[in-house]
N, CA, C and O atoms as CSV, one atom per row, in Angstrom:
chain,resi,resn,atom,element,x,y,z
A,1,UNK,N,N,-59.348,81.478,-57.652
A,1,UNK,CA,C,-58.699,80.529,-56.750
A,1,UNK,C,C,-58.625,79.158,-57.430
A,1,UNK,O,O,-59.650,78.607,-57.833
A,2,UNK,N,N,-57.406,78.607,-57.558
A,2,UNK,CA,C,-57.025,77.173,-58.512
A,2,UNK,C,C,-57.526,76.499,-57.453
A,2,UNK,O,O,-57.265,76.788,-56.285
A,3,UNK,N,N,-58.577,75.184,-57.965
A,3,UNK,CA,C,-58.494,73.842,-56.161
A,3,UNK,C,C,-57.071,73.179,-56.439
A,3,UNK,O,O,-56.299,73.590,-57.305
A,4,UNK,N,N,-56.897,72.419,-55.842
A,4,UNK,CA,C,-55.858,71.585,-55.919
A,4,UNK,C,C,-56.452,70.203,-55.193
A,4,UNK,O,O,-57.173,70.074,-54.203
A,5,UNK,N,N,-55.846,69.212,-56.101
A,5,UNK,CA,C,-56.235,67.964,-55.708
A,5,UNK,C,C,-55.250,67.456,-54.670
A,5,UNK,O,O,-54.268,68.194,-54.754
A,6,UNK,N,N,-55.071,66.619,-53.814
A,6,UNK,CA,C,-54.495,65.306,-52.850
A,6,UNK,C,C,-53.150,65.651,-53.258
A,6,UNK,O,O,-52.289,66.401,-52.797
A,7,UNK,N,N,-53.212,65.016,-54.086
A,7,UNK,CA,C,-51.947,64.785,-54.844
A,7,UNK,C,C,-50.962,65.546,-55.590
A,7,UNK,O,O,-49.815,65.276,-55.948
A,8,UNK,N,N,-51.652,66.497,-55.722
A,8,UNK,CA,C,-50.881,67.900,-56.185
A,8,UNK,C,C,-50.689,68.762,-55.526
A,8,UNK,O,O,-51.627,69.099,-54.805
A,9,UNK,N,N,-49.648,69.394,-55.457
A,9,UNK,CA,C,-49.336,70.676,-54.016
A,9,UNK,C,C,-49.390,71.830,-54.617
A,9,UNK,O,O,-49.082,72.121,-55.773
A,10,UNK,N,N,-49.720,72.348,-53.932
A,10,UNK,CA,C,-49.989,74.090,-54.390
A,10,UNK,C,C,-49.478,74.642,-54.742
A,10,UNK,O,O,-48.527,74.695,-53.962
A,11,UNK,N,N,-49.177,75.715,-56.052
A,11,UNK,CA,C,-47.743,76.252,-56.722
A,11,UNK,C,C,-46.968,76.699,-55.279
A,11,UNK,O,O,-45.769,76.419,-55.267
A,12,UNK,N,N,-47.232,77.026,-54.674
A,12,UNK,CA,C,-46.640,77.641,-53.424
A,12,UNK,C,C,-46.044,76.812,-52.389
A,12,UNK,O,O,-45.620,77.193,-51.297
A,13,UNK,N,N,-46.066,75.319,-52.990
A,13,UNK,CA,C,-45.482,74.334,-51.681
A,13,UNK,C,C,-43.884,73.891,-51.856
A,13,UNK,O,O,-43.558,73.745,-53.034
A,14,UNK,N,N,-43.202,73.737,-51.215
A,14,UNK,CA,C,-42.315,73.355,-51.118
A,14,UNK,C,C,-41.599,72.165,-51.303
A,14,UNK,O,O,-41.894,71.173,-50.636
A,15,UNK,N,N,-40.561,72.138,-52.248
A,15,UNK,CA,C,-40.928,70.810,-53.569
A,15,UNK,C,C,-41.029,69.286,-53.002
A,15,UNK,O,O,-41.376,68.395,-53.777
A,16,UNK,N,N,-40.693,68.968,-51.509
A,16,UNK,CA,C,-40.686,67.850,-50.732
A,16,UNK,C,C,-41.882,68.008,-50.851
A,16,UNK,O,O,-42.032,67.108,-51.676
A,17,UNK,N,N,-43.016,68.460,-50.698
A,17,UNK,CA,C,-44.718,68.200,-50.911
A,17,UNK,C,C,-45.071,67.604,-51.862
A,17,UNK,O,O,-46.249,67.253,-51.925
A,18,UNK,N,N,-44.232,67.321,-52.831
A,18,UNK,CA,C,-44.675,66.417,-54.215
A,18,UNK,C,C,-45.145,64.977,-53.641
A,18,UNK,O,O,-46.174,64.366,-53.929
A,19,UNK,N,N,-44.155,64.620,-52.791
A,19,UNK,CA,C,-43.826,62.944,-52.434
A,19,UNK,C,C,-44.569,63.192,-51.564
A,19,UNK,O,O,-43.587,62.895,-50.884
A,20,UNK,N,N,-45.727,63.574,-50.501
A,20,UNK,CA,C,-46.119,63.573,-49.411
A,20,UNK,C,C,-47.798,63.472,-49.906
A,20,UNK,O,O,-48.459,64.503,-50.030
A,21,UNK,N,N,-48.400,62.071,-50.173
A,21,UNK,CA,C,-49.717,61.374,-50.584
A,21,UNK,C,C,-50.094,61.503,-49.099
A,21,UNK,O,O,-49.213,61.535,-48.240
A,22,UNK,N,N,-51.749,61.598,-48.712
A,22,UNK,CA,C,-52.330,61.252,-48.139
A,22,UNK,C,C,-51.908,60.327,-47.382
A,22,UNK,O,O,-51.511,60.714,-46.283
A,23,UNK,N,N,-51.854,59.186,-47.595
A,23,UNK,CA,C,-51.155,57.658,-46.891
A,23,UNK,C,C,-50.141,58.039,-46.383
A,23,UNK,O,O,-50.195,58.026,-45.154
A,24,UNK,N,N,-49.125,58.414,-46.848
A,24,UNK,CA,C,-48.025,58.471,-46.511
A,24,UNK,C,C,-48.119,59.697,-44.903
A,24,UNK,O,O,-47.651,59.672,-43.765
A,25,UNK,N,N,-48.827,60.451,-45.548
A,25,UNK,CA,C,-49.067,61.743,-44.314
A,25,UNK,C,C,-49.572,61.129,-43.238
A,25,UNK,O,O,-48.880,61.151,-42.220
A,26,UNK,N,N,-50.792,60.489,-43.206
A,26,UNK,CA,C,-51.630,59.635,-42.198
A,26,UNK,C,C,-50.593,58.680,-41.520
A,26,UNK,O,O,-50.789,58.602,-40.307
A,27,UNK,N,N,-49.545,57.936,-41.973
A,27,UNK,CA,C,-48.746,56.907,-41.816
A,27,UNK,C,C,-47.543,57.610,-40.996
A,27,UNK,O,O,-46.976,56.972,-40.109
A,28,UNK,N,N,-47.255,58.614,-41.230
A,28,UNK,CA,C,-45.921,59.091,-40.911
A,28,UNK,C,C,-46.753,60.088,-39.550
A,28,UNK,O,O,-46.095,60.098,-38.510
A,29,UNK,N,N,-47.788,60.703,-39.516
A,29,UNK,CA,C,-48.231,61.198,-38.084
A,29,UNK,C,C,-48.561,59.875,-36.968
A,29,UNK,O,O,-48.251,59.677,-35.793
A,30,UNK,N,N,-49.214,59.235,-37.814
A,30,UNK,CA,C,-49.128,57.659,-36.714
A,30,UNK,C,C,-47.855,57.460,-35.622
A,30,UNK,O,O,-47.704,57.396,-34.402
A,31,UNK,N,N,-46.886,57.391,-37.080
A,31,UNK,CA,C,-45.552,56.761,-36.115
A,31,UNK,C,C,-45.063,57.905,-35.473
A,31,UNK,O,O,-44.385,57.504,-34.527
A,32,UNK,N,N,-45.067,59.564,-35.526
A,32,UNK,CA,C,-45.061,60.290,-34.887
A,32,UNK,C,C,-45.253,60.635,-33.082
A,32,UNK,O,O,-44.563,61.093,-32.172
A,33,UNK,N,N,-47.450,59.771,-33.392
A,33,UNK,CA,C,-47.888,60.182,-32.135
A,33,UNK,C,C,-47.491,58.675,-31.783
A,33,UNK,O,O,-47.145,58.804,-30.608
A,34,UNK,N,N,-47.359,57.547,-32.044
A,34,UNK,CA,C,-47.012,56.791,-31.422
A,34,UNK,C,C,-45.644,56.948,-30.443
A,34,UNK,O,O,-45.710,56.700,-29.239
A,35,UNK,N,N,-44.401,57.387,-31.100
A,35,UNK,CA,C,-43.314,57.808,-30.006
A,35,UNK,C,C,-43.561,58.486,-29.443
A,35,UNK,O,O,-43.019,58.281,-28.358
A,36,UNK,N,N,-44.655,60.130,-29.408
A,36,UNK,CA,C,-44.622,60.771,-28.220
A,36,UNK,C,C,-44.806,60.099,-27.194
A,36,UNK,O,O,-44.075,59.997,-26.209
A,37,UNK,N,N,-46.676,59.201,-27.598
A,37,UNK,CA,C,-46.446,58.212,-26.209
A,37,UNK,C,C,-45.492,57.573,-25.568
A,37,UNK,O,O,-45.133,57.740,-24.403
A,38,UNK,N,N,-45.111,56.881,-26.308
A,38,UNK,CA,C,-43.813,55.927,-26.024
A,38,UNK,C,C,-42.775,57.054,-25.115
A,38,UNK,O,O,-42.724,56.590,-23.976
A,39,UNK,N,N,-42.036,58.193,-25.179
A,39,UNK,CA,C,-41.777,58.889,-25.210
A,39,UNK,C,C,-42.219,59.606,-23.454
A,39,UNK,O,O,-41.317,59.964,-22.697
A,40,UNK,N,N,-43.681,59.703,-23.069
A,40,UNK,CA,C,-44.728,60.319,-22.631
A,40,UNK,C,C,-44.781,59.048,-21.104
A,40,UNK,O,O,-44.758,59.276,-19.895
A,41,UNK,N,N,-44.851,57.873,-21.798
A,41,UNK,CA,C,-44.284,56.599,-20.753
A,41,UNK,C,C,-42.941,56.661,-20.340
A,41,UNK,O,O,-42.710,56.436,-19.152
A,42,UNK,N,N,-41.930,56.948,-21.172
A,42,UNK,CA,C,-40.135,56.955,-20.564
A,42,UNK,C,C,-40.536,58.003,-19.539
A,42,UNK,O,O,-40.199,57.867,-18.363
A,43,UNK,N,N,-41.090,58.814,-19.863
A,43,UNK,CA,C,-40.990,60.154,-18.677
A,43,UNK,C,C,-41.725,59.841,-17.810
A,43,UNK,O,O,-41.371,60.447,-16.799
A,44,UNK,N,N,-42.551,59.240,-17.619
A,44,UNK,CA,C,-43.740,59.396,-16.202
A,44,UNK,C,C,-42.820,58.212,-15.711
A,44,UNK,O,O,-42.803,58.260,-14.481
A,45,UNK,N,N,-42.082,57.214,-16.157
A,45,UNK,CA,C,-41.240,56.131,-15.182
A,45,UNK,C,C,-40.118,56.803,-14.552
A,45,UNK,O,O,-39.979,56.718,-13.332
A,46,UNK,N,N,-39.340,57.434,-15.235
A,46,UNK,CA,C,-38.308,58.358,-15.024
A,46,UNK,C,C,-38.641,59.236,-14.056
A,46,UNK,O,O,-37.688,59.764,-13.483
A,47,UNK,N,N,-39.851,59.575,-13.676
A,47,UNK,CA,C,-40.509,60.535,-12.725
A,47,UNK,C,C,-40.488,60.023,-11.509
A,47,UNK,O,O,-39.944,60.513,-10.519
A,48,UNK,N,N,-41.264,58.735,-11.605
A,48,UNK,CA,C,-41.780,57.789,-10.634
A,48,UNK,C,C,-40.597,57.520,-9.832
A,48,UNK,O,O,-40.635,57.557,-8.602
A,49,UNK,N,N,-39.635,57.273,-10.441
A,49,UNK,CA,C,-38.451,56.150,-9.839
A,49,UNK,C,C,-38.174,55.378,-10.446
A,49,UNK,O,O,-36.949,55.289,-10.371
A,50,UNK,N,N,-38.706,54.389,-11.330
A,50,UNK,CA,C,-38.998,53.414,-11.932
A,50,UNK,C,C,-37.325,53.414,-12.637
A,50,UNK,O,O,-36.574,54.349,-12.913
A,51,UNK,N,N,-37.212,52.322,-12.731
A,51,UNK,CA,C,-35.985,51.967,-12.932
A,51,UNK,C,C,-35.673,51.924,-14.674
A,51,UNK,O,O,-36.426,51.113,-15.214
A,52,UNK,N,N,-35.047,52.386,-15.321
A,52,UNK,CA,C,-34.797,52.633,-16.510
A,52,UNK,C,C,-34.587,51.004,-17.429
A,52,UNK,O,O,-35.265,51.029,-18.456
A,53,UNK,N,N,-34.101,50.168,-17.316
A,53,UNK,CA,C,-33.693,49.022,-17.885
A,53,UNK,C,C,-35.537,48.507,-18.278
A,53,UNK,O,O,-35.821,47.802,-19.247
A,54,UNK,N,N,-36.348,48.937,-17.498
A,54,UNK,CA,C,-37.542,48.409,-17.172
A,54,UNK,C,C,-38.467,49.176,-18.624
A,54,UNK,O,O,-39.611,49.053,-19.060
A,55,UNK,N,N,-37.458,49.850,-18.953
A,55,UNK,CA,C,-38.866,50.947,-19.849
A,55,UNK,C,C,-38.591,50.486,-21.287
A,55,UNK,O,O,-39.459,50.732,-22.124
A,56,UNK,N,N,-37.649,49.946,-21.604
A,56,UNK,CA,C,-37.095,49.144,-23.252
A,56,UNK,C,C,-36.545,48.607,-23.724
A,56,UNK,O,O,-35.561,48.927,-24.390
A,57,UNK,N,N,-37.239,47.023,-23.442
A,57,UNK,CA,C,-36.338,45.745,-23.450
A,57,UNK,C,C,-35.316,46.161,-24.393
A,57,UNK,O,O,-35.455,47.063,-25.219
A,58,UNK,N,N,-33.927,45.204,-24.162
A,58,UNK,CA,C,-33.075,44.988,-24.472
A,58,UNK,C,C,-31.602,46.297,-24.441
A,58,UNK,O,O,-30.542,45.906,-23.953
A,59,UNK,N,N,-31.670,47.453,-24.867
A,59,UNK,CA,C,-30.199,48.304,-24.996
A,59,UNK,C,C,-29.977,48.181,-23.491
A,59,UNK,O,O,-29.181,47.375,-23.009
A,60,UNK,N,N,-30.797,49.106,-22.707
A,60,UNK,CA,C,-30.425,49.516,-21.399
A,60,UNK,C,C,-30.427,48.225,-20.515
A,60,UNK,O,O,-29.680,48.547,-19.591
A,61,UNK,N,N,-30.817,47.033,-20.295
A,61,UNK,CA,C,-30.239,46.029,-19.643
A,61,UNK,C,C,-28.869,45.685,-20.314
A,61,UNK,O,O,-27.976,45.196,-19.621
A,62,UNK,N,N,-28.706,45.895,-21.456
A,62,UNK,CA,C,-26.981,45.467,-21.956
A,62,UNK,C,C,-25.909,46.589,-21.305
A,62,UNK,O,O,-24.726,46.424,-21.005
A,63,UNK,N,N,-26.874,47.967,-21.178
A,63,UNK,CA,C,-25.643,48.918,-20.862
A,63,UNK,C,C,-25.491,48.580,-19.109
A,63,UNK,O,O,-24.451,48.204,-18.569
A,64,UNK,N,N,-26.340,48.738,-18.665
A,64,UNK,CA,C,-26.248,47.751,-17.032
A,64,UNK,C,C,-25.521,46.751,-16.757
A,64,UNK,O,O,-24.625,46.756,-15.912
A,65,UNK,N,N,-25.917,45.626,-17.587
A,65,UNK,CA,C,-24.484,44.511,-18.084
A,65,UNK,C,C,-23.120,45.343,-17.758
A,65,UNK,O,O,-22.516,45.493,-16.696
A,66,UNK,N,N,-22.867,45.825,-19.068
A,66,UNK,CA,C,-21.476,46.398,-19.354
A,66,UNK,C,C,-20.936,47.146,-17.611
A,66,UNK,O,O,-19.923,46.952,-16.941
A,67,UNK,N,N,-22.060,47.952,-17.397
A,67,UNK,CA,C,-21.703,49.165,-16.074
A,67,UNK,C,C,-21.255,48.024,-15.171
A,67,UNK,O,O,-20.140,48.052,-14.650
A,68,UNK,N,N,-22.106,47.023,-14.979
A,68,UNK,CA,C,-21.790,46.280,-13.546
A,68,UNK,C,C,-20.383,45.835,-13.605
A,68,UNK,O,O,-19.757,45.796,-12.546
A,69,UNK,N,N,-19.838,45.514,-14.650
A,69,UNK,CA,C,-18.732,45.002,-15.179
A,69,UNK,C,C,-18.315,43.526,-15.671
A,69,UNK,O,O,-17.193,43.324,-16.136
């Protein structure tokens, strides 16, 4: 059995695994679980009633703008 270090992907990985460091992995699941939340909040307002313009400043009060006329 070969180890393989961090930084090296396993003859068996798929060649986008070259570019995929530690950091970068840790960094890119971050911003991942961060939108589910984000994501996880649109829905429980959307549930509630809660009024949509309310859940992410700025697009959806402009499209309200536009709708009202």
């Amino acid at each position: 059995m070969t180890q393989v270090t961090p930084h090296s992907p396993s003859p068996s990985a798929p060649p986008w695994a070259e570019s995929l460091s530690p950091h970068r992995v840790a960094t890119e699941l971050s911003d991942i679980r961060r939108e589910i939340a984000r994501l996880k909040r649109r829905e429980a307002a959307l549930l509630s009633g809660e009024p949509v313009a309310t859940l992410r400043p700025g697009w959806p009060m402009q499209r309200l703008r536009q709708d009202r006329g």
